[in-house]
C-alpha positions as semicolon CSV with decimal commas, in nm:
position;residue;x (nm);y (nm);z (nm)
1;X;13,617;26,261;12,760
2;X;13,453;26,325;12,406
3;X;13,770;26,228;12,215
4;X;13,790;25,891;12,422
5;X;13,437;25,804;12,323
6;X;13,513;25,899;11,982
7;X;13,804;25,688;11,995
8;X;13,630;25,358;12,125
9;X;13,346;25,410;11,893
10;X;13,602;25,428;11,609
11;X;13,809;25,115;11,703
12;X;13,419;24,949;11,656
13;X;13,355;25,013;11,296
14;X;13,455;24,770;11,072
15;X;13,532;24,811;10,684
16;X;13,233;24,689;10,562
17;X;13,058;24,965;10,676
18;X;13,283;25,209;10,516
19;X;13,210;25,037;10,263
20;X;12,881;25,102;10,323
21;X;12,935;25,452;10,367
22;X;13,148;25,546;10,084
23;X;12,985;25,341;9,821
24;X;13,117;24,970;9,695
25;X;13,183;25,148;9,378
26;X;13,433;25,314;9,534
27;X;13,550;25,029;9,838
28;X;13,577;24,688;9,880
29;X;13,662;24,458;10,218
30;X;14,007;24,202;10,101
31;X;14,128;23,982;10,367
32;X;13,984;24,212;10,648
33;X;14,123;24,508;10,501
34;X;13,960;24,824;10,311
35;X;14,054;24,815;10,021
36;X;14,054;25,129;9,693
37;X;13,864;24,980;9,430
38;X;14,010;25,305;9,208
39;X;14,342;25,325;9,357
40;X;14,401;24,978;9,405
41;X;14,576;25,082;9,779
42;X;14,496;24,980;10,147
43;X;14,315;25,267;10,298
44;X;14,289;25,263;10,702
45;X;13,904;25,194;10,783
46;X;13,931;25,346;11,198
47;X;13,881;25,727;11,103
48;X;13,606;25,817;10,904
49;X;13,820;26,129;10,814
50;X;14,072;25,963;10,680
51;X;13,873;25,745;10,414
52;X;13,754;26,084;10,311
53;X;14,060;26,250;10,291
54;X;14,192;25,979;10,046
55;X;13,853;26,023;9,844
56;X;13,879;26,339;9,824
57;X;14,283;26,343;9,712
58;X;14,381;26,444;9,402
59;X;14,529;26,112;9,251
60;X;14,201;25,928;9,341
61;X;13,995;26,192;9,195
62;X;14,275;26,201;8,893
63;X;14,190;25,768;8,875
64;X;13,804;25,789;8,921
65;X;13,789;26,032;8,631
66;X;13,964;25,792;8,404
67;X;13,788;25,501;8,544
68;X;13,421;25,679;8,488
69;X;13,539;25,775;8,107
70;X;13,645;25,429;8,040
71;X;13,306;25,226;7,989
72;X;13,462;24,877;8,024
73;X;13,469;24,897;8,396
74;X;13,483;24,511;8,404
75;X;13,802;24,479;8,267
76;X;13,919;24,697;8,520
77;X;13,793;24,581;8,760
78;X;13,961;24,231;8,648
79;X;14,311;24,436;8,637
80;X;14,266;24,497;8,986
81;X;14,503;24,395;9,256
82;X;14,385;24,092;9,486
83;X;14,550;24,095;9,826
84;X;14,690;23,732;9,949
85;X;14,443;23,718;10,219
86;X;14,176;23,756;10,025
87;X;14,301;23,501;9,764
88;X;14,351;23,261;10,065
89;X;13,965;23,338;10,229
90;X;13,797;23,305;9,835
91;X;14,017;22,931;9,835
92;X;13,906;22,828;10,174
93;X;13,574;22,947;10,119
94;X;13,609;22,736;9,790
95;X;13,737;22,454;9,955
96;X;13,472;22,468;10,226
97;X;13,183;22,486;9,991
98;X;13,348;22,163;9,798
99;X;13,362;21,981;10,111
100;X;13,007;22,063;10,221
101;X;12,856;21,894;9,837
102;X;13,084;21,552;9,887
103;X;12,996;21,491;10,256
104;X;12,675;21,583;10,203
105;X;12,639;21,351;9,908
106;X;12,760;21,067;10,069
107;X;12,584;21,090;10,383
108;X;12,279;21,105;10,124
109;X;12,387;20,809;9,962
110;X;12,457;20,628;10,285
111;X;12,110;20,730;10,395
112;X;11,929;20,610;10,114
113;X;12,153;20,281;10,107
114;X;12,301;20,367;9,756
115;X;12,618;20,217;9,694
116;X;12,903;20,505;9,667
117;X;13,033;20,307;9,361
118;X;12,666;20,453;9,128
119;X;12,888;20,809;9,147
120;X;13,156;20,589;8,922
121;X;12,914;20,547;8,651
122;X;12,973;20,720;8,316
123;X;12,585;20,883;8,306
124;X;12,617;20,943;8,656
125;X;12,942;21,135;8,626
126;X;12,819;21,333;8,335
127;X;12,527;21,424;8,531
128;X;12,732;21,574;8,763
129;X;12,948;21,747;8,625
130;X;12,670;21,981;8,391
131;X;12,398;21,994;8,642
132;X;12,551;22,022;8,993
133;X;12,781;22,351;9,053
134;X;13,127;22,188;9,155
135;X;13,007;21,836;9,064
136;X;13,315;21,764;8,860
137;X;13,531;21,762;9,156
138;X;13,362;21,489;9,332
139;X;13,614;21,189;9,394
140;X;13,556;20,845;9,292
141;X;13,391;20,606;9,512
142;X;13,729;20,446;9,652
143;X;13,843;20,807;9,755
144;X;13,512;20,882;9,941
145;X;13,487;20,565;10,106
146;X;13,843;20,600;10,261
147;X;13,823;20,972;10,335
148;X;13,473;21,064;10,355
149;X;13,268;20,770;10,492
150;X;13,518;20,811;10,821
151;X;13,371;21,214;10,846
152;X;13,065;21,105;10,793
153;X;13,076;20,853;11,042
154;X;13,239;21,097;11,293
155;X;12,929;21,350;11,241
156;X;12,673;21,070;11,328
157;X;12,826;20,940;11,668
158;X;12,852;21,324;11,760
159;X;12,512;21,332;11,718
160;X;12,459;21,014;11,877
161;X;12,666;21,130;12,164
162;X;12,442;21,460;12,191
163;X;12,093;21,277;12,209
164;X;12,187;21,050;12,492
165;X;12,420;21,354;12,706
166;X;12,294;21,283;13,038
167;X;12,004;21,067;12,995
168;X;11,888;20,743;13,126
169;X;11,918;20,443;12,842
170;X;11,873;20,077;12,801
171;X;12,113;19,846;12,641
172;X;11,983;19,600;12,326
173;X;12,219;19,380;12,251
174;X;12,145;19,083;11,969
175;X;12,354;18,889;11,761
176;X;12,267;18,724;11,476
177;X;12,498;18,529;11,138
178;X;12,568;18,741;10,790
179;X;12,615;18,538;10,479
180;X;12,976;18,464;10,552
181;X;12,883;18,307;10,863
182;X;13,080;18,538;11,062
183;X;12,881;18,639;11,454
184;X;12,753;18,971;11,404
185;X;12,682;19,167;11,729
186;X;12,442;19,482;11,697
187;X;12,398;19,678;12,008
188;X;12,115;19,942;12,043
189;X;12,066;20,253;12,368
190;X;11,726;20,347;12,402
191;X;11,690;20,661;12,613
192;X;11,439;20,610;12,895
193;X;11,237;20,937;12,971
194;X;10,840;20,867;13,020
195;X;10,804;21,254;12,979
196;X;10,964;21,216;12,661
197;X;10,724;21,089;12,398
198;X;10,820;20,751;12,156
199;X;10,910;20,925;11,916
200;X;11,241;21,095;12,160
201;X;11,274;20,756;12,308
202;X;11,312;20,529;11,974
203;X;11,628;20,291;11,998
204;X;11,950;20,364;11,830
205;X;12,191;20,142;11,638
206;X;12,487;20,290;11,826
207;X;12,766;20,004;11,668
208;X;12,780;19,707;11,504
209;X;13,098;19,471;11,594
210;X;13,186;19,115;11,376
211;X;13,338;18,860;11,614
212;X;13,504;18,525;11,563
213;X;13,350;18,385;11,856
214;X;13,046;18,476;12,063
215;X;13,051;18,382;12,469
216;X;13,005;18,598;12,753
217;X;13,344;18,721;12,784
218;X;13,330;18,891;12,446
219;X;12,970;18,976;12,427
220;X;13,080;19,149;12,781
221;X;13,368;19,327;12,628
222;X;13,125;19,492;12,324
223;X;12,913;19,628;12,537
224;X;13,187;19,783;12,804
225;X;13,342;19,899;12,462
226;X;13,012;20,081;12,350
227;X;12,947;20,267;12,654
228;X;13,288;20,409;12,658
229;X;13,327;20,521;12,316
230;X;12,941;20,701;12,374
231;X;13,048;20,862;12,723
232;X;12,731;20,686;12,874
233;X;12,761;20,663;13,251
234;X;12,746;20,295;13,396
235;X;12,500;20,465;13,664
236;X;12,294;20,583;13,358
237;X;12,229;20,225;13,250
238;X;11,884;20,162;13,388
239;X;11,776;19,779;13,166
240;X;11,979;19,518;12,967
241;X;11,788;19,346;12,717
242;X;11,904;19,047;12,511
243;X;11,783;18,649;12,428
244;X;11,752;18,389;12,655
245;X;12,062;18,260;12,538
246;X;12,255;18,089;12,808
247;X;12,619;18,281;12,785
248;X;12,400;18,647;12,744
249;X;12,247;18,545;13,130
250;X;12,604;18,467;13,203
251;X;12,745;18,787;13,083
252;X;12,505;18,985;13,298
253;X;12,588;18,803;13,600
254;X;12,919;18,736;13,589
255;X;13,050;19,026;13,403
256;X;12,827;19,341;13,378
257;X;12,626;19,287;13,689
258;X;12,905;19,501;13,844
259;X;13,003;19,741;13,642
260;X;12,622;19,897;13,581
261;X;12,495;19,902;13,952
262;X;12,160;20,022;13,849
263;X;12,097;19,752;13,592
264;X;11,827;19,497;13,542
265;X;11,831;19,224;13,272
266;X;11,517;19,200;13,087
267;X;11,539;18,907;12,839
268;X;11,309;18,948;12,491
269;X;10,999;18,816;12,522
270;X;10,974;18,739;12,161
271;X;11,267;18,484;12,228
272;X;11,065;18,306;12,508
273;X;10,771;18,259;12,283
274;X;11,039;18,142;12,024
275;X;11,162;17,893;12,215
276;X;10,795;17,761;12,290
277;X;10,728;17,749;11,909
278;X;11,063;17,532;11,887
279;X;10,862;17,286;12,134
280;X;10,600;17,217;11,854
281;X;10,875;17,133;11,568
282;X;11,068;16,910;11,822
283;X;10,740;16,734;11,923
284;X;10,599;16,710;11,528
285;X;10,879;16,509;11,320
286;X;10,673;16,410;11,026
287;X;10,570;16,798;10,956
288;X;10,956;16,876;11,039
289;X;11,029;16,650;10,793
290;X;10,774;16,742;10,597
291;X;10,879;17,120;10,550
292;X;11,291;17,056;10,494
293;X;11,195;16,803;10,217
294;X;10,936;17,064;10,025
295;X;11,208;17,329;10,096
296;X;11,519;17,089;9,947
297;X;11,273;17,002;9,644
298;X;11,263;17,398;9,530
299;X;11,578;17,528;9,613
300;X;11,803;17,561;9,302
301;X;11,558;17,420;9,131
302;X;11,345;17,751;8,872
303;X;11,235;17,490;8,652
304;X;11,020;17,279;8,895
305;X;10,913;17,584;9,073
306;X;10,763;17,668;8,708
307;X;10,592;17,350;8,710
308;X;10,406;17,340;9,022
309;X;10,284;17,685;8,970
310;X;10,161;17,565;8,643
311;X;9,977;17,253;8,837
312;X;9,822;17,520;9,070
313;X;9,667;17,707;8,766
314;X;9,529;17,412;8,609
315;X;9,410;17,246;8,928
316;X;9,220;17,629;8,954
317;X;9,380;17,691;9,294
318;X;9,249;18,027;9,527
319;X;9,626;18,087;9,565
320;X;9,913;18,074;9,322
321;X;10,183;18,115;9,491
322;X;10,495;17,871;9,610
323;X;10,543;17,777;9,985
324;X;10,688;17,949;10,218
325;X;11,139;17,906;10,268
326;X;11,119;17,856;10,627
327;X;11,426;17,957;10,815
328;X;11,486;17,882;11,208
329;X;11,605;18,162;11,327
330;X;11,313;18,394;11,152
331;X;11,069;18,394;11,405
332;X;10,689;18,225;11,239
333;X;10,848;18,147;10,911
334;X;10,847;17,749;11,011
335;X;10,452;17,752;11,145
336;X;10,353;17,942;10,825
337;X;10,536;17,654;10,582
338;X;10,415;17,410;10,824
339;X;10,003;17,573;10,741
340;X;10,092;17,604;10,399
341;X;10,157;17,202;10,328
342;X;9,822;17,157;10,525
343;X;9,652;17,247;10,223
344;X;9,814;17,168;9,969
345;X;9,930;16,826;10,086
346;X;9,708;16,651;9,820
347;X;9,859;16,839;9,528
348;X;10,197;16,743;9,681
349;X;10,082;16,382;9,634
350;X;10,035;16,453;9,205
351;X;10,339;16,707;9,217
352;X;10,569;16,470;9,305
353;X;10,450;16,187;9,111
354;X;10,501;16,389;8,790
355;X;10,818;16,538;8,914
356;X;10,979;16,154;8,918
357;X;10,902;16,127;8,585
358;X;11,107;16,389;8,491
359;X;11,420;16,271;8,752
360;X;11,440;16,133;9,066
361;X;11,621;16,283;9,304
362;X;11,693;16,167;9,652
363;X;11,470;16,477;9,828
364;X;11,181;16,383;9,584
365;X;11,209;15,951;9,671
366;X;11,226;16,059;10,029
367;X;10,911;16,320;9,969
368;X;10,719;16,043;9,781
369;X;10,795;15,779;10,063
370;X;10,670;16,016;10,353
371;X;10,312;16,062;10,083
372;X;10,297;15,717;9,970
373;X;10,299;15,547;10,310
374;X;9,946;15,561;10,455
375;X;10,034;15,476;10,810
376;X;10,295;15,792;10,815
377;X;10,033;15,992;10,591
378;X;9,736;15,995;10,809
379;X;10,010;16,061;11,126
380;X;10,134;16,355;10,913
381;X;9,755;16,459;10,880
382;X;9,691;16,425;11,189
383;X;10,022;16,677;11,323
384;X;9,935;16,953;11,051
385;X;9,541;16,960;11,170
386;X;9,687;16,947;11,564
387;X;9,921;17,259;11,422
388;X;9,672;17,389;11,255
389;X;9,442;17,455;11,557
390;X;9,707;17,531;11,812
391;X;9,953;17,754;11,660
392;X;9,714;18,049;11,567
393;X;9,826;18,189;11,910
394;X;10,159;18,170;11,882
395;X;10,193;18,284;11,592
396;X;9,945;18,619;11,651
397;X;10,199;18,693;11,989
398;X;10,464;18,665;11,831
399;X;10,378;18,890;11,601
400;X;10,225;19,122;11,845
401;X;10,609;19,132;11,972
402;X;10,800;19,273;11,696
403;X;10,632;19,526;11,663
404;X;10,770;19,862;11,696
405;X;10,552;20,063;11,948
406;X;10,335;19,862;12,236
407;X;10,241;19,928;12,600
408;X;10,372;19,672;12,879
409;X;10,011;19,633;12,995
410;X;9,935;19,475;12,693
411;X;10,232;19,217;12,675
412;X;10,212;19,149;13,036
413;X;9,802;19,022;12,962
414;X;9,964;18,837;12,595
415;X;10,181;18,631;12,835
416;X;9,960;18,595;13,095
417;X;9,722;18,446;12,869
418;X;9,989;18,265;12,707
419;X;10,091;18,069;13,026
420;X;9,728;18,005;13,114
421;X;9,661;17,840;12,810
422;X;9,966;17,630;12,753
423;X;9,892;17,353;13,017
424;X;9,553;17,284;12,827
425;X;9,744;17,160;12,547
């Protein structure tokens, strides 16, 4: 009974604690193997007895006297034998390590939205390669966008994946243009939990698609794509919120109406109000016109922007600053133009006077006819004091709407107030 006890207890020791017992003068642990530091032999590790027995030998005795006379114990301790599974667990651990600095690095970079290419740059690389352990064998920027930016990648929909296991979410989908006019589609899961807190339910960019064409069948198809690749149960879908766009209603009804059983489509409010502000530039021409023009007059153009600022100064303007580039599909952007001109329609007048003089251009002749012509001038007055007074409210609720954290109670009273006040106009 004793020797079976014995026997299991043995079979539990590892070599690192005879290593522990012997001394690491004496022992070392190679590939999972107890190793003679003074013998340079295998020793078994199970029996306690038998590690002494080989300490206690005559040619390790013989070795450890010559190895205590000689003083340069590191250069024997260089001589001695490396087994190959140690060699192969110091280069994985190596490897490991190696990998751990670039992906780190360039999910760093990523996070901070440096561009990987900065790692290319002579300083950069110098840096490196004296101050960061390992830093020379960082790969160019080409290398870690094709091998690295993929792992990276990986590691964050894992994560993704993790958050949302199991939970309740809503589906933001919006769309929007990039520079090369391609139809970029963005779709967001917020998890739902009212136990949670905000800051466990904030919305996550969970993929970003570029399409050539944007209807309800392929809006439809980005979102059924989504869900898949983030194993999010269609019964786990409790809200779909997009614009008021025509084909997104479509693509609820038609499409994904169906698949998620449990959904409801909540369309942005912020779009609504949108759409309302887009009543005011369809029903004001002249200060439509007005705003294009003054935006045509300054684009491309550094030299006259120099010169009106310069008329500000010496006409002792409160503000110096140029008007506002309006842009339709940024939400206020056109109002706050629109309340800009209001008050500095007069120094328009002298602007563009001065600015003929220097070369006409078709956008200034078509500025100067819209100032010049009373009858259109005291209309155009009489739009921009109408905006003026009126828009204050849209433009505070819309703003009120993109913001980041807000209770329902309080957009539910914005609109309610909104729709009450509307017909008065």
């Amino acid at each position: 009974m004793d020797t079976k006890r014995r026997n299991k207890t043995a079979d539990n020791v590892t070599p690192a604690q005879r290593v522990s017992d012997f001394g690491k003068d004496q022992f070392c642990v190679e590939g999972g193997i107890l190793w003679c530091k003074v013998c340079d032999v295998p020793v078994d590790h199970v029996r306690r007895q038998t590690v002494a027995d080989h300490v206690q030998s005559a040619k390790h005795r013989s070795r450890n006297n010559k190895r205590q006379a000689n003083s340069d114990e590191a250069s024997l301790a260089q001589k001695r034998q490396a087994t190959i599974n140690g060699c192969h667990e110091r280069q994985t651990e190596a490897s490991a390590a190696k990998e751990r600095i670039v992906v780190n690095l360039v999910e760093t970079f990523m996070a901070a939205n440096i561009p990987l290419e900065k790692l290319d740059n002579p300083k950069m690389r110098a840096f490196l390669d004296t101050a960061v352990k390992g830093g020379g064998g960082i790969p160019v920027a080409n290398s870690l966008r094709q091998h690295y930016v993929p792992k990276v990648y990986n590691k964050q929909q894992a994560n993704i994946v993790e958050q949302l296991k199991e939970k309740k979410v809503a589906v933001i989908v919006d769309e929007t243009t990039d520079v090369m006019g391609r139809y970029v589609v963005n779709v967001l899961l917020q998890p739902i939990d009212a136990f949670a807190g905000a800051d466990n339910c904030r919305p996550l960019l969970v993929n970003t698609e570029f399409l050539e064409e944007v209807n309800n069948s392929t809006m439809s198809q980005v979102v059924i794509r989504t869900l898949s690749n983030l194993n999010v149960d269609s019964n786990d879908v409790l809200a779909f919120i997009s614009d008021n766009a025509a084909y997104m209603k479509k693509c609820f009804t038609d499409r994904l109406k169906g698949i998620l059983p449990n959904t409801v489509h909540i369309t942005c409010w912020a779009h609504i109000v949108f759409l309302v502000g887009e009543q005011f530039r369809c029903a004001l021409p002249l200060i439509d016109e007005l705003v294009s023009t003054v935006k045509a007059i300054f684009s491309k153009a550094p030299g006259r922007r120099a010169r009106y600022l310069n008329q500000l100064r010496q006409q002792k303007a409160t503000k110096i600053a140029l008007p506002p580039v309006p842009v339709i599909t940024r939400w206020n952007t056109w109002f706050e133009a629109a309340l800009y001109h209001a008050e500095h329609l007069d120094v328009y007048v002298i602007f563009v006077d001065a600015e003929i003089e220097h070369g006409s251009t078709q956008q200034l002749r078509k500025l100067s006819t819209l100032l010049h012509n009373e009858q259109q001038l005291n209309e155009l007055r009489a739009e921009l004091e109408f905006l003026a007074v009126h828009c204050q409210r849209l433009i505070t609720d819309l703003k009120s709407l993109e913001e980041r954290q807000f209770k329902a109670v309080d957009i539910y009273n914005s609109m309610a107030d909104l729709l009450s006040w509307l017909p008065w106009l």
